[in-house]
C-alpha positions in Angstrom: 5.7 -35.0 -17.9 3.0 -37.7 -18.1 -0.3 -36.2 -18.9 -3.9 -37.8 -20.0 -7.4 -35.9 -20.8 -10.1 -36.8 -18.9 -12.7 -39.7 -20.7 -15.6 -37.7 -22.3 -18.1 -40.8 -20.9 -16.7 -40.1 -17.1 -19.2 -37.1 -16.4 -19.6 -36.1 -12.7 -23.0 -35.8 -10.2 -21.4 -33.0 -8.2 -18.9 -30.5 -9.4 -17.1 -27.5 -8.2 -15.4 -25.0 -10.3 -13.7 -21.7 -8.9 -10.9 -19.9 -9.5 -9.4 -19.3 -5.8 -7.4 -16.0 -6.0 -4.7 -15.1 -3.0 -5.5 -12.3 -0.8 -3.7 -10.3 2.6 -5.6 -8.9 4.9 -4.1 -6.3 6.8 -5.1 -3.8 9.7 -4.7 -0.3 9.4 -2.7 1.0 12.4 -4.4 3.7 13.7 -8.3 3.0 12.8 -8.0 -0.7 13.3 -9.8 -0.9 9.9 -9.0 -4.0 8.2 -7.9 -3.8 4.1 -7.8 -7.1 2.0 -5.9 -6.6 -1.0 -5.3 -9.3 -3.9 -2.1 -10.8 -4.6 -0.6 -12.7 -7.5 -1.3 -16.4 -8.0 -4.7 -17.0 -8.4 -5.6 -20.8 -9.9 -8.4 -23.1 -10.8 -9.5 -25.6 -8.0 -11.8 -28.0 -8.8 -14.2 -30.6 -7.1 -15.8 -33.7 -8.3 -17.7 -36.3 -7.0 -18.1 -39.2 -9.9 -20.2 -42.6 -9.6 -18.1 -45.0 -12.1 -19.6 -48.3 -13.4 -17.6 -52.2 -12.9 -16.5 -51.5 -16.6 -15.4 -47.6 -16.0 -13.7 -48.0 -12.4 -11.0 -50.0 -13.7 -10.4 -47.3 -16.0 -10.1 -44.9 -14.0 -8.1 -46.4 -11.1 -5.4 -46.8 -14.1 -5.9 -43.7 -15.1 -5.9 -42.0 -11.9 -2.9 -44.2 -10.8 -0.8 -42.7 -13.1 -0.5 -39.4 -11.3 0.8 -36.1 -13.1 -1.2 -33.7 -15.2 -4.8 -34.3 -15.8 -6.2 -31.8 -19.1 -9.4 -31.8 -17.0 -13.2 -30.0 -18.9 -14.4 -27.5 -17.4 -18.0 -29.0 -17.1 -20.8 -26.6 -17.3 -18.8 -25.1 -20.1 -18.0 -27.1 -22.8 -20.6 -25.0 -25.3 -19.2 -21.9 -26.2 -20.7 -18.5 -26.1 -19.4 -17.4 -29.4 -18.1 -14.0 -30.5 -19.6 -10.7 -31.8 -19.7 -9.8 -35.2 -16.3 -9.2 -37.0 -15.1 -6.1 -39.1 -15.8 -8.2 -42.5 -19.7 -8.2 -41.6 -19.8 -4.3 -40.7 -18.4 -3.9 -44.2 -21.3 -5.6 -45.8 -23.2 -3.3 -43.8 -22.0 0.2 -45.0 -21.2 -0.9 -48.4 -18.1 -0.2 -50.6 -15.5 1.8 -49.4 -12.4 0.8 -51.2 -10.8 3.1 -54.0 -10.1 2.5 -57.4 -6.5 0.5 -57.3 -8.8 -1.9 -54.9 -7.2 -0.7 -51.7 -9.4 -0.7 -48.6 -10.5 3.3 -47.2 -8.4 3.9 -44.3 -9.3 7.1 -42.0 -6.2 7.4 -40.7 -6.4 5.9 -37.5 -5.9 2.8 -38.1 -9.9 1.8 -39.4 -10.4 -0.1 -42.3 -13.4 -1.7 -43.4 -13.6 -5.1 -44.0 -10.1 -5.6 -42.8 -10.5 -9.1 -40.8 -12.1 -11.6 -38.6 -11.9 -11.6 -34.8 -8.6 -13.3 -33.4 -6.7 -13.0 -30.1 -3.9 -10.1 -30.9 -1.7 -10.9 -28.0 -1.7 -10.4 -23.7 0.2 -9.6 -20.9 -1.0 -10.0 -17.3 -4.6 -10.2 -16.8 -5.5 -8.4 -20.1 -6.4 -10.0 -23.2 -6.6 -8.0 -26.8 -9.0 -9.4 -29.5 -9.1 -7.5 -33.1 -10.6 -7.7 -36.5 -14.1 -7.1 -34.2 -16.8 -4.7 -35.4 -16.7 -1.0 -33.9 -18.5 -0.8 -30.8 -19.7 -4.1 -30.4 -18.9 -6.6 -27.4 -17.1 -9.5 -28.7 -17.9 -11.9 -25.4 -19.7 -11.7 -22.4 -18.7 -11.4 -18.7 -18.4 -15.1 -17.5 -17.4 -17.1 -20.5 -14.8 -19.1 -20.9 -11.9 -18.7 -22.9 -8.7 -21.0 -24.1 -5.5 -19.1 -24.9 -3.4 -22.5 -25.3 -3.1 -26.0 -24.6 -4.5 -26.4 -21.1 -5.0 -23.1 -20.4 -8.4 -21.8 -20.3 -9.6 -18.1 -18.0 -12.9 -16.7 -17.1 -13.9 -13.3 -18.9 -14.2 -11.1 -15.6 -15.0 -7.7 -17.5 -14.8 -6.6 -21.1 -14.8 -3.5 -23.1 -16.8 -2.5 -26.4 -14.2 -2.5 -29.7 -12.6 0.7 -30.6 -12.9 2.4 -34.1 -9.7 0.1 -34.7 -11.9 -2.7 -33.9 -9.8 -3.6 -31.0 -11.8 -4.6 -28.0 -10.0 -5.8 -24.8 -11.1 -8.3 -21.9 -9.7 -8.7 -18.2 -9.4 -12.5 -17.1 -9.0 -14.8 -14.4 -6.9 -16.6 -13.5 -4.5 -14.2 -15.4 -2.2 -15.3 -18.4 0.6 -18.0 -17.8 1.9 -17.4 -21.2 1.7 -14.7 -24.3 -2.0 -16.3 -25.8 -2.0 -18.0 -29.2 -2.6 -15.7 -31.8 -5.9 -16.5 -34.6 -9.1 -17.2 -33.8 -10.6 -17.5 -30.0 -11.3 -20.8 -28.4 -14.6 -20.8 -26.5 -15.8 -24.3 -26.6 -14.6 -27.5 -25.0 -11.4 -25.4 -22.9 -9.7 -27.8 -20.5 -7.6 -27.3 -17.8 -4.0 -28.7 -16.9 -4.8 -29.6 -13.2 -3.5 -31.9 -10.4 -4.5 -34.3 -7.8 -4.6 -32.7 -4.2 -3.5 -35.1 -1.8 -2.4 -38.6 -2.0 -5.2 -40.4 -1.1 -7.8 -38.5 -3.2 -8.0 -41.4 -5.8 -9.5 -43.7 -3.2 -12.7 -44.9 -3.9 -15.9 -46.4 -2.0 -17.7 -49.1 -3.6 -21.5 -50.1 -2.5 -24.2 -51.6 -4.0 -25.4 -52.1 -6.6 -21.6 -52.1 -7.8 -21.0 -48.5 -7.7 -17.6 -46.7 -6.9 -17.9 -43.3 -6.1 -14.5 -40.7 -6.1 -14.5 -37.6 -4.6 -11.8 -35.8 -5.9 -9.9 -32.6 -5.6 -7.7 -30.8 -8.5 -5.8 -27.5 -8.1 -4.5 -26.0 -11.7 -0.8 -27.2 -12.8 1.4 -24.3 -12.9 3.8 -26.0 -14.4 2.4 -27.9 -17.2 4.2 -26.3 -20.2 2.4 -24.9 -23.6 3.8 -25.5 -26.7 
């Protein structure tokens, strides 16, 4: 499957970012009240509008001419938000609590001090776990964005304080495509694995002073694979 990254120069005036979820709306038979209820499938759509320079257009008429996947920034976004404070700096906070043979204090639930960073544990669905994160702190913030692989990246829709196990978890949209990659969490520079929609969308009008402006339209690719 052919698939390029967008050029880091090519930066748009107008943008659009959403994720569009799928919805039925139904009406109830006896109080004609109408119910909308969310269904599976929910994807990124995007919108750009981009003014190219002589030297840039021919770039990305090649570019765009090529079709297939496009690992697209999600502009706005490229700076992370960072993560809360990990299990290793709560143990510099409380001090020592290992035991003589060098072992870490365990209460029996599963808490050890000091035992780890904050990395993505796994996922299923919507619902993301992160561990190693320090006992009842918020790891990220409602909003940020978040890359669980290779052209996959989800907005943090709501988020939990971390356990006593230091296990905090997070809802996101659009959900999971794939089980995440396991280590540290990627919250910078997250692209997307989109698609042109429609076939004229790469069309551009030039005026002057000898400026080609594209308006174009992505929707994410379901299909691009991670590996």
């Amino acid at each position: 499957m052919t698939a390029w990254a967008w050029p880091a120069d090519l930066r748009p005036v107008e943008q659009v970012f959403y994720v569009e979820t799928l919805t039925a709306r139904f009406a109830a038979a006896l109080s004609g009240q109408v119910h909308v209820a969310e269904r599976p499938g929910a994807r990124w759509r995007a919108e750009l509008t981009v003014r190219a320079l002589p030297e840039q257009v021919r770039r990305l008429d090649a570019l765009l001419a090529q079709g297939g996947t496009v690992l697209l920034p999600v502009f706005g976004k490229e700076t992370g938000h960072g993560v809360g404070p990990s299990f290793d700096a709560f143990a510099l906070e409380v001090g020592p609590t290992g035991f003589d043979d060098g072992s870490l204090f365990d209460d029996g639930f599963g808490f050890a001090e000091g035992a780890g960073t904050v990395a993505v544990l796994g996922g299923c669905l919507a619902r993301l776990a992160l561990g190693g994160c320090r006992p009842g702190s918020r790891v990220l913030t409602v909003g940020d964005l978040l890359q669980t692989g290779p052209g996959r990246a989800h907005l943090i829709t709501t988020l939990e304080p971390a356990d006593s196990n230091g296990v905090a978890f997070c809802t996101l949209a659009p959900p999971l495509r794939a089980p995440p990659v396991v280590g540290a969490p990627v919250t910078a520079n997250g692209r997307v694995a989109m698609t042109l929609v429609g076939g004229d969308a790469a069309d551009g009008a030039t005026e002057p002073p000898a400026r080609t402006t594209y308006r174009l339209a992505f929707e994410e690719d379901l299909t691009w694979p991670i590996v």
